[in-house]
Gaussian input, Z-matrix of N, CA and C with variables (Angstrom, degrees):
# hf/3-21g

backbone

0 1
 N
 C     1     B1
 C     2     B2     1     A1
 N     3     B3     2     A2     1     D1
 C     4     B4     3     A3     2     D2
 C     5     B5     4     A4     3     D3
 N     6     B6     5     A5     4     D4
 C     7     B7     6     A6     5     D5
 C     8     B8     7     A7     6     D6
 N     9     B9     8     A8     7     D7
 C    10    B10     9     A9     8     D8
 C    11    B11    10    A10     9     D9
 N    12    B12    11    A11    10    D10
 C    13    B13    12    A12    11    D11
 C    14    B14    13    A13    12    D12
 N    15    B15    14    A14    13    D13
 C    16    B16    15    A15    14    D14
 C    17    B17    16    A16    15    D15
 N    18    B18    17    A17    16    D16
 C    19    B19    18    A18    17    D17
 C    20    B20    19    A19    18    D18
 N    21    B21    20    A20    19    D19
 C    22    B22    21    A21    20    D20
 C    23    B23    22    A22    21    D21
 N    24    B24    23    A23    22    D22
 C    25    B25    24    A24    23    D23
 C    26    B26    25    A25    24    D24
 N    27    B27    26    A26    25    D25
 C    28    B28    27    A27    26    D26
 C    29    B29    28    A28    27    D27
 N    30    B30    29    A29    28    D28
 C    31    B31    30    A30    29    D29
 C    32    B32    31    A31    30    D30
 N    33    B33    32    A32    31    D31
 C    34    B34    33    A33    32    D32
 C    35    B35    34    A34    33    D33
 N    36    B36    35    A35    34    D34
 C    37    B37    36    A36    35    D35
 C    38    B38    37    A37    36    D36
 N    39    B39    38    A38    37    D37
 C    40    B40    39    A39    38    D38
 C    41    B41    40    A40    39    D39
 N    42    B42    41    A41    40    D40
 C    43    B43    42    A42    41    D41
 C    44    B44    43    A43    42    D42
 N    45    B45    44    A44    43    D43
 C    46    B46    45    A45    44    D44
 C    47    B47    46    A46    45    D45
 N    48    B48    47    A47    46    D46
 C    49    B49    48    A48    47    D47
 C    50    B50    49    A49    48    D48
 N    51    B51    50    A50    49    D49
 C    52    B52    51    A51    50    D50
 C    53    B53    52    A52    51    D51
 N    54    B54    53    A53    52    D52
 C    55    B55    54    A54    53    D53
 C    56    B56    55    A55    54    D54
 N    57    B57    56    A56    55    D55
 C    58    B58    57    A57    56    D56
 C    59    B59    58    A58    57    D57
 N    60    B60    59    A59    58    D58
 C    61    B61    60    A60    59    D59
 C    62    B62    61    A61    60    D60
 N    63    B63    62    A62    61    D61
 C    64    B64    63    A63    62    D62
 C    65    B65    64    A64    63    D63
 N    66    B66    65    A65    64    D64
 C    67    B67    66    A66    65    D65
 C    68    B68    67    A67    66    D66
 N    69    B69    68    A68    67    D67
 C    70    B70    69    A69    68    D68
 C    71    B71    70    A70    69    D69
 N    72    B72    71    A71    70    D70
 C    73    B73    72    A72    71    D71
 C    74    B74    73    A73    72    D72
 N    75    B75    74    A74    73    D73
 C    76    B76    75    A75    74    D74
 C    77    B77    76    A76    75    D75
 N    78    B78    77    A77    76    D76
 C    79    B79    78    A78    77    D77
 C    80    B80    79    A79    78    D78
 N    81    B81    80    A80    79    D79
 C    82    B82    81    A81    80    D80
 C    83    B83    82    A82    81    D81
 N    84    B84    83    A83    82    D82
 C    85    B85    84    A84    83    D83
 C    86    B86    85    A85    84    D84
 N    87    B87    86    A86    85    D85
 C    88    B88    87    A87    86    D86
 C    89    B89    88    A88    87    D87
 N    90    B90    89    A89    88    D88
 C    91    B91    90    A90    89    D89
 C    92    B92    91    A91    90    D90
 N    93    B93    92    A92    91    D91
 C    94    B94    93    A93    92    D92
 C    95    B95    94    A94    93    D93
 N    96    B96    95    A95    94    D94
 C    97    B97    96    A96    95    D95
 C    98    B98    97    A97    96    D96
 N    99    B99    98    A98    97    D97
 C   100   B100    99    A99    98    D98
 C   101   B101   100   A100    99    D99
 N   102   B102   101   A101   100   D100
 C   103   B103   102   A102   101   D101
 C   104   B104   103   A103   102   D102
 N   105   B105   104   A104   103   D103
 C   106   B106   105   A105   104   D104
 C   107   B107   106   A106   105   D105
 N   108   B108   107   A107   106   D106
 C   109   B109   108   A108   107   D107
 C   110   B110   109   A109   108   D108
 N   111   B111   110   A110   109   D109
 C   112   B112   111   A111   110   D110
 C   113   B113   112   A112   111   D111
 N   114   B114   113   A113   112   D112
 C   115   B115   114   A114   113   D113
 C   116   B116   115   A115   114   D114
 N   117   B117   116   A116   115   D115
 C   118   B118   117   A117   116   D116
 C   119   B119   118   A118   117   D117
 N   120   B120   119   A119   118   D118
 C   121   B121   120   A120   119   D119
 C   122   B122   121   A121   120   D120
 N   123   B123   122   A122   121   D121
 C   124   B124   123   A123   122   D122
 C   125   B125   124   A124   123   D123
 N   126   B126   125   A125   124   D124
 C   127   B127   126   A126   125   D125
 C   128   B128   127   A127   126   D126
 N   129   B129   128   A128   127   D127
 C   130   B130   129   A129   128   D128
 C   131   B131   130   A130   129   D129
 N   132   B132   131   A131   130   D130
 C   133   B133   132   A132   131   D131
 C   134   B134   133   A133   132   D132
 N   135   B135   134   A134   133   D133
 C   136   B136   135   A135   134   D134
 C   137   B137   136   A136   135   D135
 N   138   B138   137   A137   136   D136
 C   139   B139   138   A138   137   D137
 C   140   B140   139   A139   138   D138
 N   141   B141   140   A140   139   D139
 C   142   B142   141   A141   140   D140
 C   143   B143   142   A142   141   D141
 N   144   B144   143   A143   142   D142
 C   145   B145   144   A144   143   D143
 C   146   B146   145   A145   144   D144
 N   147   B147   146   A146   145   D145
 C   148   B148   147   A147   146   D146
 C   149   B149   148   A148   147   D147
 N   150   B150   149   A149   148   D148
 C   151   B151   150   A150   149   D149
 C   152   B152   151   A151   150   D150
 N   153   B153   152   A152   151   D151
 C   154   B154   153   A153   152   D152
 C   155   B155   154   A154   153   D153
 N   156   B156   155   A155   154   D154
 C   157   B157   156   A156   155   D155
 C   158   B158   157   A157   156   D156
 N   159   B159   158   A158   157   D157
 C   160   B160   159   A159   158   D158
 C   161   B161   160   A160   159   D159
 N   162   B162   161   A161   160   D160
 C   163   B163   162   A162   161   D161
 C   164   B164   163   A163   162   D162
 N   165   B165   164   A164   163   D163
 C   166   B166   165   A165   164   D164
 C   167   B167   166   A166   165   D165
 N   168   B168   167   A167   166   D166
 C   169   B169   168   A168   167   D167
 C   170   B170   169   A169   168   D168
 N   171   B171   170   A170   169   D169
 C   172   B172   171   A171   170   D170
 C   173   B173   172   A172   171   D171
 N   174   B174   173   A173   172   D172
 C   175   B175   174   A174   173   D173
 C   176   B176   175   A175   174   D174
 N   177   B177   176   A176   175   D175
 C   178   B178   177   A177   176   D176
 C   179   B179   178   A178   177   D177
 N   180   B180   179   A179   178   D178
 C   181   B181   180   A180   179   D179
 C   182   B182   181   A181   180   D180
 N   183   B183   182   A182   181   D181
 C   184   B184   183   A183   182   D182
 C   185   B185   184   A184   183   D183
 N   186   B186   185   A185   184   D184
 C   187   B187   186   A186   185   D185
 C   188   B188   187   A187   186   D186
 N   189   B189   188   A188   187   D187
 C   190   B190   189   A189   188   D188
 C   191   B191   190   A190   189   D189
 N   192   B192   191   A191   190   D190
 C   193   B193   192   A192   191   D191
 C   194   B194   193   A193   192   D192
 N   195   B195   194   A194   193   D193
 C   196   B196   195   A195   194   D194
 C   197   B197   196   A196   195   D195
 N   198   B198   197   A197   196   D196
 C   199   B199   198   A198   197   D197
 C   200   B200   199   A199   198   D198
 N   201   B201   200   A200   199   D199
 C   202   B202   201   A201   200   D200
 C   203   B203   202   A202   201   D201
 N   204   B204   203   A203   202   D202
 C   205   B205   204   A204   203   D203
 C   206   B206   205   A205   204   D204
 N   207   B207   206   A206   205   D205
 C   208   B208   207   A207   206   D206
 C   209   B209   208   A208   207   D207
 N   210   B210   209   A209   208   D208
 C   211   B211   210   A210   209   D209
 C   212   B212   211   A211   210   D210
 N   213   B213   212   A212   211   D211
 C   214   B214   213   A213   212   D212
 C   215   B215   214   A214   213   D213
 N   216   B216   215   A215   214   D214
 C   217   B217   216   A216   215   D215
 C   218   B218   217   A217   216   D216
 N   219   B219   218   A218   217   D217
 C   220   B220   219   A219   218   D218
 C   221   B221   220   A220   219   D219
 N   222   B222   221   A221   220   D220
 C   223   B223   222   A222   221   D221
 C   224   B224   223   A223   222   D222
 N   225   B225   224   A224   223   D223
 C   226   B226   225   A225   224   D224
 C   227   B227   226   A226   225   D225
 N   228   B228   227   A227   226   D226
 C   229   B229   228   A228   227   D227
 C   230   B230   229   A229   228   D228
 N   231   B231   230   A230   229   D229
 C   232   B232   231   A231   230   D230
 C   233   B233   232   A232   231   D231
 N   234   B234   233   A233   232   D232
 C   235   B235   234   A234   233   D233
 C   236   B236   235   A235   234   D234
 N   237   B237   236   A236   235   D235
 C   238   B238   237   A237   236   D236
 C   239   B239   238   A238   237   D237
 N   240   B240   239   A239   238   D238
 C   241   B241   240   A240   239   D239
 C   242   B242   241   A241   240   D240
 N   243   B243   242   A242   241   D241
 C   244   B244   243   A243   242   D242
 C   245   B245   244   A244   243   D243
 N   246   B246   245   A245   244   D244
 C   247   B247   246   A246   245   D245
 C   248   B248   247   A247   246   D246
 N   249   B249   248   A248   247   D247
 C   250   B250   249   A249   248   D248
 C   251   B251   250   A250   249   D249
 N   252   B252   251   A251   250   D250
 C   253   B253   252   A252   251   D251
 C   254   B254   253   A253   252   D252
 N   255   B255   254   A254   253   D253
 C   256   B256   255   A255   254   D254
 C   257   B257   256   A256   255   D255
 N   258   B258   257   A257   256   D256
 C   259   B259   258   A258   257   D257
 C   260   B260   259   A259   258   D258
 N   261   B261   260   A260   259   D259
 C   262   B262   261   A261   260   D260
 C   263   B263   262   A262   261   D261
 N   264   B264   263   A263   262   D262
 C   265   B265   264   A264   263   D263
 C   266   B266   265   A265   264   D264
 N   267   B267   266   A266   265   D265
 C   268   B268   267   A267   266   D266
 C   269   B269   268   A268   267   D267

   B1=1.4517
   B2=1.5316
   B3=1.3854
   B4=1.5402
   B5=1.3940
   B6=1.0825
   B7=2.1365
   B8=1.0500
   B9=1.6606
   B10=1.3945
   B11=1.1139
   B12=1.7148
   B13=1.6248
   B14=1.4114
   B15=1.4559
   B16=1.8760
   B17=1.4689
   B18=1.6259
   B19=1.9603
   B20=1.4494
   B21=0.8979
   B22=1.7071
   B23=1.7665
   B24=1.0758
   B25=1.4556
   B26=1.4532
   B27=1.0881
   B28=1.2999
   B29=1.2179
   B30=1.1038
   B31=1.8314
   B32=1.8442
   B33=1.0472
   B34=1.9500
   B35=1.2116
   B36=1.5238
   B37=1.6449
   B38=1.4961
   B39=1.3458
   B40=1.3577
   B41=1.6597
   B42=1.6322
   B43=1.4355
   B44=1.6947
   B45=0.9231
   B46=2.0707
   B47=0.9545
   B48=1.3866
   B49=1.6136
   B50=1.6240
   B51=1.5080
   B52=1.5176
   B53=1.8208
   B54=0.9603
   B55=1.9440
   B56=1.0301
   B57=1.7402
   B58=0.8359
   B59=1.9531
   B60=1.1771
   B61=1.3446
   B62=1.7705
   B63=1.4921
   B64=1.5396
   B65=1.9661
   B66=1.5351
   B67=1.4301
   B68=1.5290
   B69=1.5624
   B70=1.1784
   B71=1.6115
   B72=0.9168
   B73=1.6933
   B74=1.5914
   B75=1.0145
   B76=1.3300
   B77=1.4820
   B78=1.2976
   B79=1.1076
   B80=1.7829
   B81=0.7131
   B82=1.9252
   B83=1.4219
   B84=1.3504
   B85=1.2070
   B86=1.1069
   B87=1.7672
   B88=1.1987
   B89=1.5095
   B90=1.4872
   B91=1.7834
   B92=1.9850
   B93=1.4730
   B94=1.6144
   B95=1.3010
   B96=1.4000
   B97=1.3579
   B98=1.5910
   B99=1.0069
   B100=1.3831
   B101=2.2981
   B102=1.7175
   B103=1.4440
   B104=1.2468
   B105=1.3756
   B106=1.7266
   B107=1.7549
   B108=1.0171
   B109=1.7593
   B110=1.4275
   B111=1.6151
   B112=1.5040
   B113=1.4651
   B114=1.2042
   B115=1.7530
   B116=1.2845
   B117=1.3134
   B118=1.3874
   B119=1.8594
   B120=1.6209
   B121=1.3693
   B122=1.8408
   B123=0.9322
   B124=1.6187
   B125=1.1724
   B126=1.4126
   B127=1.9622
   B128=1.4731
   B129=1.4459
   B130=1.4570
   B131=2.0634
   B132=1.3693
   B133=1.4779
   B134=1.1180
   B135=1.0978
   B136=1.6268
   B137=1.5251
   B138=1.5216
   B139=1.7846
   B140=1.6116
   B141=1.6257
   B142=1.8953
   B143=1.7876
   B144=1.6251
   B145=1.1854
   B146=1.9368
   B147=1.1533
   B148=1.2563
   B149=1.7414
   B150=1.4018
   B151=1.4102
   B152=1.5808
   B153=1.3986
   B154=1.4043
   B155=1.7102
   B156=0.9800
   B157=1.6801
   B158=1.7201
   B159=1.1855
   B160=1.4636
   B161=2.1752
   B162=0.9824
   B163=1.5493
   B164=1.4770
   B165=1.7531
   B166=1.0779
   B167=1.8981
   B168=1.3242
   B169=1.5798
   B170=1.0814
   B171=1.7839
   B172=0.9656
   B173=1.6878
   B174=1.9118
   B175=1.4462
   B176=1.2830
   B177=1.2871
   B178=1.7324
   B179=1.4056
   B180=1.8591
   B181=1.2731
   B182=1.6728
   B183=1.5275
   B184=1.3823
   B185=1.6068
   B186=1.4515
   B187=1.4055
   B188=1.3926
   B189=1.1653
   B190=1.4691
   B191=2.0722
   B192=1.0795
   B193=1.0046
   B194=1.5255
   B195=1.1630
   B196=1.9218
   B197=1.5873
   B198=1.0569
   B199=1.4338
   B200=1.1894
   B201=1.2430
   B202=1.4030
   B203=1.6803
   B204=1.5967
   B205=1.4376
   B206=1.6851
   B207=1.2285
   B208=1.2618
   B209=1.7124
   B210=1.4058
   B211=2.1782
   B212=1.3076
   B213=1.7318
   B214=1.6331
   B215=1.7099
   B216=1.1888
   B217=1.8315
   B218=1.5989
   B219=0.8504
   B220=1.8699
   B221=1.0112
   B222=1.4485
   B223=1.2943
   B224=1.3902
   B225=1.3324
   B226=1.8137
   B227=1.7462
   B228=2.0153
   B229=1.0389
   B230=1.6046
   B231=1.1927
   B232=1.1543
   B233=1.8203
   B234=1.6646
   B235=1.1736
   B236=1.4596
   B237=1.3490
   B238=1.2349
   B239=1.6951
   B240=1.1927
   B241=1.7961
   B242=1.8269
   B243=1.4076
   B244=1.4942
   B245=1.3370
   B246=0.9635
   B247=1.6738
   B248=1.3768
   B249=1.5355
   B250=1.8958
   B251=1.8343
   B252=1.4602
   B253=1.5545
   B254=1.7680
   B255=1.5407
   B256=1.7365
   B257=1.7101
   B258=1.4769
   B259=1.2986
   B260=2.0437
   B261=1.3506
   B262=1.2166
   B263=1.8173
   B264=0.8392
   B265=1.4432
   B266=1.2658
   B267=1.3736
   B268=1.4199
   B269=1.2117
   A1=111.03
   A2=109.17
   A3=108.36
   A4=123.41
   A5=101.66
   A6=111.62
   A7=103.41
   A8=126.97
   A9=122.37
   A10=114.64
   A11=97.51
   A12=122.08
   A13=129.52
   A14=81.44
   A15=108.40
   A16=106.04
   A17=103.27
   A18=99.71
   A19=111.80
   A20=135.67
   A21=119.11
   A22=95.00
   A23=127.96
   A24=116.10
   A25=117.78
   A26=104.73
   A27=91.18
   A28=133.48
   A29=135.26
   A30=115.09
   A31=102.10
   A32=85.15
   A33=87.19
   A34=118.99
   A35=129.02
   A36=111.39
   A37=129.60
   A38=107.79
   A39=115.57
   A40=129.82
   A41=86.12
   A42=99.89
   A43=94.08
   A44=127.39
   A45=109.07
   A46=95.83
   A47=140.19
   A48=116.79
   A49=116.86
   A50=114.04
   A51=122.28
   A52=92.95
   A53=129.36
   A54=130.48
   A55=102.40
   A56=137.43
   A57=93.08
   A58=103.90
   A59=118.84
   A60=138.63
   A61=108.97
   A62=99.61
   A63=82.05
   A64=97.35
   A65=87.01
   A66=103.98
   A67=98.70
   A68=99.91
   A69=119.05
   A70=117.27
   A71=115.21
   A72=133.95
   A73=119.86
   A74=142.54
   A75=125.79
   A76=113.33
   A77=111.22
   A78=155.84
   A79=108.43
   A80=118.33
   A81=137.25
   A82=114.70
   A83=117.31
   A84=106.34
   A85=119.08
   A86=122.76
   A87=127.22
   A88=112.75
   A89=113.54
   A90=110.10
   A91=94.88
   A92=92.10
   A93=100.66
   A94=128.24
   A95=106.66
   A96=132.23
   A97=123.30
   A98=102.58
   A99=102.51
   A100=116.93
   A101=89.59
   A102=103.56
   A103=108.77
   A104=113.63
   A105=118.16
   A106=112.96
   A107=98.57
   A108=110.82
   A109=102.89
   A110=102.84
   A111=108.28
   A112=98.18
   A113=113.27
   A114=136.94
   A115=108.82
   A116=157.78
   A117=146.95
   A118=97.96
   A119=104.86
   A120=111.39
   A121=97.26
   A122=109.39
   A123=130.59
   A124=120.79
   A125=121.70
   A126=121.87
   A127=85.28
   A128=77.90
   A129=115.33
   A130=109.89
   A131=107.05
   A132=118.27
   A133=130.81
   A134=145.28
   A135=156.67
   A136=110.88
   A137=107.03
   A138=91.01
   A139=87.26
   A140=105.12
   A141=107.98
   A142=93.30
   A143=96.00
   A144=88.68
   A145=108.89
   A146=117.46
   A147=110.96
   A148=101.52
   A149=106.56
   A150=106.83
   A151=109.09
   A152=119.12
   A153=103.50
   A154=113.78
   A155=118.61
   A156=113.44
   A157=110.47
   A158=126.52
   A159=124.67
   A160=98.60
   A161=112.31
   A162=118.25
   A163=100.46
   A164=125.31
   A165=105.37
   A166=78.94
   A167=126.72
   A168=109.81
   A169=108.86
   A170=131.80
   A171=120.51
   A172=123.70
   A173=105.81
   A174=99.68
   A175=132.52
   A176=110.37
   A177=115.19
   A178=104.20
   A179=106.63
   A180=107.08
   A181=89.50
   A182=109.05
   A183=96.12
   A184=98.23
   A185=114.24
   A186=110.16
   A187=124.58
   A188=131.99
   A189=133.94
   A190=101.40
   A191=124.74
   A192=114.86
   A193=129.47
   A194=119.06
   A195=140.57
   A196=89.13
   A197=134.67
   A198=116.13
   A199=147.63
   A200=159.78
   A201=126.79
   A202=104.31
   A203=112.34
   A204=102.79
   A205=147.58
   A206=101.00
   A207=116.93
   A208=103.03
   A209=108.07
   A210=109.88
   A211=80.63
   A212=138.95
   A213=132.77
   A214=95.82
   A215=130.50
   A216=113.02
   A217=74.93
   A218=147.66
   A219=119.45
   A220=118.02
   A221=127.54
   A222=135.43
   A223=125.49
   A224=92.14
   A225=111.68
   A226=83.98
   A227=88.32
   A228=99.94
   A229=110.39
   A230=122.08
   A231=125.60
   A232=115.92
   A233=115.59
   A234=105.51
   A235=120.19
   A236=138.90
   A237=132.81
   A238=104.75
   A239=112.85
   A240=122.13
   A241=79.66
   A242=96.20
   A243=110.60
   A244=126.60
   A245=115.88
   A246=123.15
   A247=96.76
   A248=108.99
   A249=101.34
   A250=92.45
   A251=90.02
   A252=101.80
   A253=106.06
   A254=93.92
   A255=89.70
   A256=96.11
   A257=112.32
   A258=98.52
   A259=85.71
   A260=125.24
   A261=144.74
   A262=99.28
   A263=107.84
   A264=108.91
   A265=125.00
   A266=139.58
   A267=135.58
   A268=118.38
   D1=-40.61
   D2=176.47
   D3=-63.27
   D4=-21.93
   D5=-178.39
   D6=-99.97
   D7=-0.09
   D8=161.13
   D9=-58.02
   D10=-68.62
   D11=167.06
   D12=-13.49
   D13=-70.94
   D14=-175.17
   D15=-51.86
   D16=-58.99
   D17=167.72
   D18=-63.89
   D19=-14.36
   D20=-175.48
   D21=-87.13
   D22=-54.22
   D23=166.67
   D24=-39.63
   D25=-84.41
   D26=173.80
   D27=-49.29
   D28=-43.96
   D29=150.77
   D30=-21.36
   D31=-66.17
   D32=-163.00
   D33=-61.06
   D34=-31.98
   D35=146.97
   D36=-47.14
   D37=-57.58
   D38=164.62
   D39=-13.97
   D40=-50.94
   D41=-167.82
   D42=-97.10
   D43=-42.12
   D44=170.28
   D45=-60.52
   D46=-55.75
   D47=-161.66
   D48=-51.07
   D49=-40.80
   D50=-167.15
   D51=-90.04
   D52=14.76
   D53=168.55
   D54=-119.41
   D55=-25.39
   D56=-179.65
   D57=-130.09
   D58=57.22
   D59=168.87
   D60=-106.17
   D61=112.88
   D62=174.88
   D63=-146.89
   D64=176.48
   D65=-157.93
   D66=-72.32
   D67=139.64
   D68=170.68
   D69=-92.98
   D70=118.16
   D71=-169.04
   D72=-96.24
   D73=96.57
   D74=-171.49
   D75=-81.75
   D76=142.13
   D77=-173.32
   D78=-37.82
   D79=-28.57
   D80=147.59
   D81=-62.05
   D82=-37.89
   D83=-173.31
   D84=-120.84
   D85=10.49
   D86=179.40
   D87=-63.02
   D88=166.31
   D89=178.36
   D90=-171.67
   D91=157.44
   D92=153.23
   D93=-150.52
   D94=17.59
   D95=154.32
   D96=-123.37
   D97=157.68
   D98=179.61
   D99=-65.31
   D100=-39.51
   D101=174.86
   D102=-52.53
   D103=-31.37
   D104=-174.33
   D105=-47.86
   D106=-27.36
   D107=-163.43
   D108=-109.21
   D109=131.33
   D110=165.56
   D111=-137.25
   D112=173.18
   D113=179.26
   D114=-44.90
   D115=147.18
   D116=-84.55
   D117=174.35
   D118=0.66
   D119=-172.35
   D120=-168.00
   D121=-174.58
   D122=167.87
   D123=-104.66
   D124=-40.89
   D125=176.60
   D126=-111.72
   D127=148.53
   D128=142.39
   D129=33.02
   D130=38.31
   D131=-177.35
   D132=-65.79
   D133=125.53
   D134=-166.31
   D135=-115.43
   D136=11.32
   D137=-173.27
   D138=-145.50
   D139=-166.40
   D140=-177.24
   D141=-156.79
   D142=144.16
   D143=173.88
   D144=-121.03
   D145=-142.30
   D146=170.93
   D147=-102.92
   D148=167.16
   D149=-172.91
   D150=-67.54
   D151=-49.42
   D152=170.81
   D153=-51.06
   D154=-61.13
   D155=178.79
   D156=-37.42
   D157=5.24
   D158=-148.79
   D159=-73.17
   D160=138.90
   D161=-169.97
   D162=-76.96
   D163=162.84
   D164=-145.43
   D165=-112.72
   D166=140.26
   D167=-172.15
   D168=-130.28
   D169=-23.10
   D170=166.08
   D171=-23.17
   D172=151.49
   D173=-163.73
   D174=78.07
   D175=-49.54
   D176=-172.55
   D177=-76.66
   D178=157.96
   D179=-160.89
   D180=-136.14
   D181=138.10
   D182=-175.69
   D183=-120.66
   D184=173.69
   D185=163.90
   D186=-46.42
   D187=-165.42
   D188=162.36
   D189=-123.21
   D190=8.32
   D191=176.15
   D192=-102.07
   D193=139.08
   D194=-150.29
   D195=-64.98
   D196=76.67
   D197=154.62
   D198=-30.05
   D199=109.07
   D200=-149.18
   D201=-102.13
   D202=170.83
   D203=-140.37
   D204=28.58
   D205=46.30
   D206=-176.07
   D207=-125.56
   D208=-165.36
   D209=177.04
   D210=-94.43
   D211=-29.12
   D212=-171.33
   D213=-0.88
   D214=127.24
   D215=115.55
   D216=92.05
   D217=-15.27
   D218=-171.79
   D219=116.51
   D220=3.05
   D221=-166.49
   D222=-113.37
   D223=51.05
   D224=172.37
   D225=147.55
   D226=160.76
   D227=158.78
   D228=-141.85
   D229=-176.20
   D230=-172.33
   D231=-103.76
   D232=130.35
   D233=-174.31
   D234=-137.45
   D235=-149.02
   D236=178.80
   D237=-139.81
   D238=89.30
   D239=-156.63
   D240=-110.48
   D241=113.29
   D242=168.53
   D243=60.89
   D244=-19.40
   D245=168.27
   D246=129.47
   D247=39.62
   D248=162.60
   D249=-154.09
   D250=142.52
   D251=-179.36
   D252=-74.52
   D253=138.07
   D254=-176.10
   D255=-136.21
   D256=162.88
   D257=-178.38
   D258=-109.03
   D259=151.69
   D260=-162.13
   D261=-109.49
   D262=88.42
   D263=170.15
   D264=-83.61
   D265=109.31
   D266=160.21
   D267=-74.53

């Protein structure tokens, strides 16, 4: 009966510990909308930050060419996956 016990607790720590551990997000990349998040650079960007974090681009002049793995050309977009801005690459 006692090693019943002992395993039924422990199951049940087990399981608060893994409910209640969660991801830490930094503060740049937090969001809870999707609008929250923009591109994370000026060229050719592969990541997203939060809108206040937004990079400053005026002036700058970038190529015109599709980078690959980048937002280049249509090829990803940017979103709000769990409460952190990510850029979505296809």
């Amino acid at each position: 009966m006692k090693k019943y016990i002992i395993g039924l607790l422990v199951i049940s720590l087990v399981f608060v510990i893994a409910c209640t551990q969660t991801k830490t997000i930094p503060e740049n990349k937090s969001c809870a909308v999707d609008t929250d998040c923009v591109p994370a650079g000026c060229c050719h960007v592969n990541d997203s930050v939060n809108l206040k974090y937004a990079p400053k681009c005026e002036g700058m002049l970038c190529t015109m060419e599709c980078v690959p793995n980048t937002l280049d050309c249509g090829q990803g977009e940017i979103k709000c996956v769990e409460g952190e801005c990510k850029a979505m690459i296809t």
